[in-house]
C-alpha positions in Angstrom: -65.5 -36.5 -59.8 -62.2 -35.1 -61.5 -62.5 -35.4 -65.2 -59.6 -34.9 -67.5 -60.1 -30.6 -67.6 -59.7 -31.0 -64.0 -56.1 -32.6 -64.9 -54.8 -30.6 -67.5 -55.7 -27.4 -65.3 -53.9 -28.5 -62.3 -50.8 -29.5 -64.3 -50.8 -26.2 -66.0 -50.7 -24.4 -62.6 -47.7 -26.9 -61.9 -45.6 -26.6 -64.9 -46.3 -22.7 -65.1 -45.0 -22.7 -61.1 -47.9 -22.2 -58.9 -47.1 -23.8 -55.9 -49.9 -21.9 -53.7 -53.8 -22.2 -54.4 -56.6 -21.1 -51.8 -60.1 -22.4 -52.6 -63.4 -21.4 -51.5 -66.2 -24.2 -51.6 -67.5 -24.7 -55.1 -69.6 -27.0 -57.2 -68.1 -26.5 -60.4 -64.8 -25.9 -59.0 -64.9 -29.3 -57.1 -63.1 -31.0 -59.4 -60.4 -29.2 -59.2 -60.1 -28.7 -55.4 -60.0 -32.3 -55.5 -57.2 -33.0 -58.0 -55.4 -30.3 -56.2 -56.2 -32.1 -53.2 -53.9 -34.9 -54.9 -51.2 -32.9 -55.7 -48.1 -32.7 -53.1 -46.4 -30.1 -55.4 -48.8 -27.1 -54.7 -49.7 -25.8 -51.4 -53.4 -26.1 -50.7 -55.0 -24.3 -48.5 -58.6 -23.9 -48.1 -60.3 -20.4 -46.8 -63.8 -19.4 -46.2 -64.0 -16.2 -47.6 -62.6 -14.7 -50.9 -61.0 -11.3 -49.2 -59.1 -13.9 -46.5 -58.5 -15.7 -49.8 -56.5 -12.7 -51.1 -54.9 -12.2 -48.2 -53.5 -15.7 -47.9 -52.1 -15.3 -52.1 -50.8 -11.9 -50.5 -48.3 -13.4 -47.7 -47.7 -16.8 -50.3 -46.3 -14.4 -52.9 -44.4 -12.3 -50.4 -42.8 -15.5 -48.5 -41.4 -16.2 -52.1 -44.5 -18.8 -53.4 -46.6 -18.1 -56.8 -50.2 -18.1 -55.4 -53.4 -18.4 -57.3 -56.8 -18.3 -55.7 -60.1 -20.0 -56.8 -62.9 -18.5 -56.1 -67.0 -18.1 -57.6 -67.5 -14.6 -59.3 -70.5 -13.9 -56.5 -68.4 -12.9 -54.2 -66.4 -10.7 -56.3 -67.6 -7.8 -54.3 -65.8 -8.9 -51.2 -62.9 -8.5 -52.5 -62.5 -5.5 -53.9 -61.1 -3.6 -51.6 -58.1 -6.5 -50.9 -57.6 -6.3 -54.6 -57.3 -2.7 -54.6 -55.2 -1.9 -51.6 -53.4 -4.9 -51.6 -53.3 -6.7 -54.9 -52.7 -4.4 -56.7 -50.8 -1.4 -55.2 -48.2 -4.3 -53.9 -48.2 -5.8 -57.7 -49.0 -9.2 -56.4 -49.5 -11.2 -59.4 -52.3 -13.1 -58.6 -54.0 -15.4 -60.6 -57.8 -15.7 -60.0 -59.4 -19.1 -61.3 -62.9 -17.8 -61.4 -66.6 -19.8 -61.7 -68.9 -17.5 -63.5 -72.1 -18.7 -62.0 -75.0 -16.7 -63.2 -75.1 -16.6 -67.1 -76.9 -19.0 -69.3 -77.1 -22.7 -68.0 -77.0 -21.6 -64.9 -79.7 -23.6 -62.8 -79.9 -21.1 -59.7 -81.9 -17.8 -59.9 -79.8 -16.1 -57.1 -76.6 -15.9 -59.1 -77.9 -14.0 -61.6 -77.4 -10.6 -60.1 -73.6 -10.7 -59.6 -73.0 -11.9 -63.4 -74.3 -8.9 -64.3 -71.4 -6.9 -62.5 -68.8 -9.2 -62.7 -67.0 -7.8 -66.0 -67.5 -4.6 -65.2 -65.9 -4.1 -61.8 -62.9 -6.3 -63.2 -62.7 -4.1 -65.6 -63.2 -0.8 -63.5 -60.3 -2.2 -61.8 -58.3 -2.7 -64.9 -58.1 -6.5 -64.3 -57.5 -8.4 -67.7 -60.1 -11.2 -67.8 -60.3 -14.0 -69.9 -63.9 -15.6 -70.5 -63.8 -19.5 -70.6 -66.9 -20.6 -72.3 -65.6 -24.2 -73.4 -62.6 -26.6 -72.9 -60.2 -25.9 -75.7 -60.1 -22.6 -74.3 -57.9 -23.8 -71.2 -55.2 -24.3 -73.8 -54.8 -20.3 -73.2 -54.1 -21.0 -69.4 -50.6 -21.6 -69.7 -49.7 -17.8 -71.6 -52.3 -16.1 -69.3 -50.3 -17.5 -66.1 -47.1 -16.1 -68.3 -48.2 -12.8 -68.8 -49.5 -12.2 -64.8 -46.1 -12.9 -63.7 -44.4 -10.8 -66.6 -46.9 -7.6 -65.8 -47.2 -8.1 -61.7 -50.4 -8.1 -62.1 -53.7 -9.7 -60.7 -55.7 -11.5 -64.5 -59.1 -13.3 -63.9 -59.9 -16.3 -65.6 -63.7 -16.9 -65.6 -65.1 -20.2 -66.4 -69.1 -20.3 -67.0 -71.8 -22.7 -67.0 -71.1 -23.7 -70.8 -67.2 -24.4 -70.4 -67.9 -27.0 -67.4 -70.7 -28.5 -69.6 -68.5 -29.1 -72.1 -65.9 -30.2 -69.6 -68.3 -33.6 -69.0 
């Protein structure tokens, strides 16, 4: 069910000019995927893997489109060496829209272990990240989407247990 976060997220993307999102299955992403689902202004197309995910941004952005990808942070791993080798040394600026499963609130044991990382390999890889942790927060979206185009670079926005919470 989208709820009005959902919304204003989706229209950001628009009126900041992304017109190319991949998704990989999520539960706290779900509304999104489905108001994107609604929207004929931005490309969506669905991939079952985060590293195919960056490769799909990849070719988007070099056939002239403004991708972002949305993704959960437990498979940050996978990509890694796309984001390196690819996203990076081609200065792709890629937005990543990411669900932080794993910290407080979080109601499954197994995604623990990858929270613990997350920050840290963003950060070894020089990624800025933004933390989400509730909804006024999104009101940054706009100027983060800004400054990834301006710097050609990929930024990571994560978005926790506590910020889809407070999105009900």
């Amino acid at each position: 069910m989208a709820r009005e976060i959902d919304r204003q997220i989706i229209r950001d993307l628009r009126e900041n000019g992304v017109n190319f999102v991949t998704t990989v299955p999520c539960k706290q992403l779900a509304g999104l995927i489905e108001v994107l689902g609604d929207t004929d202004t931005i490309r969506h197309v669905p991939c079952t893997r985060e590293d195919e995910g960056m490769g799909l941004c990849a070719g988007a952005y070099m056939g002239g489109m403004r991708p972002l990808i949305m993704m959960q942070n437990t498979a940050l791993g996978v990509t890694l060496n796309a984001l390196a080798t690819l996203i990076q040394y081609y200065q792709i600026p890629l937005p990543m829209l990411i669900s932080y499963r794993g910290e407080v609130g979080e109601p499954v044991a197994c995604q623990v272990e990858m929270a613990l990382h997350t920050k840290a390999l963003l950060a070894q890889l020089h990624i800025p990240t933004y933390h989400f942790h509730n909804v006024a927060q999104a009101d940054e979206l706009p100027g983060i989407l800004d400054h990834c185009q301006m710097c050609r670079k990929p930024v990571a926005v994560l978005t926790d247990a506590s910020f889809w919470g407070s999105a009900t």
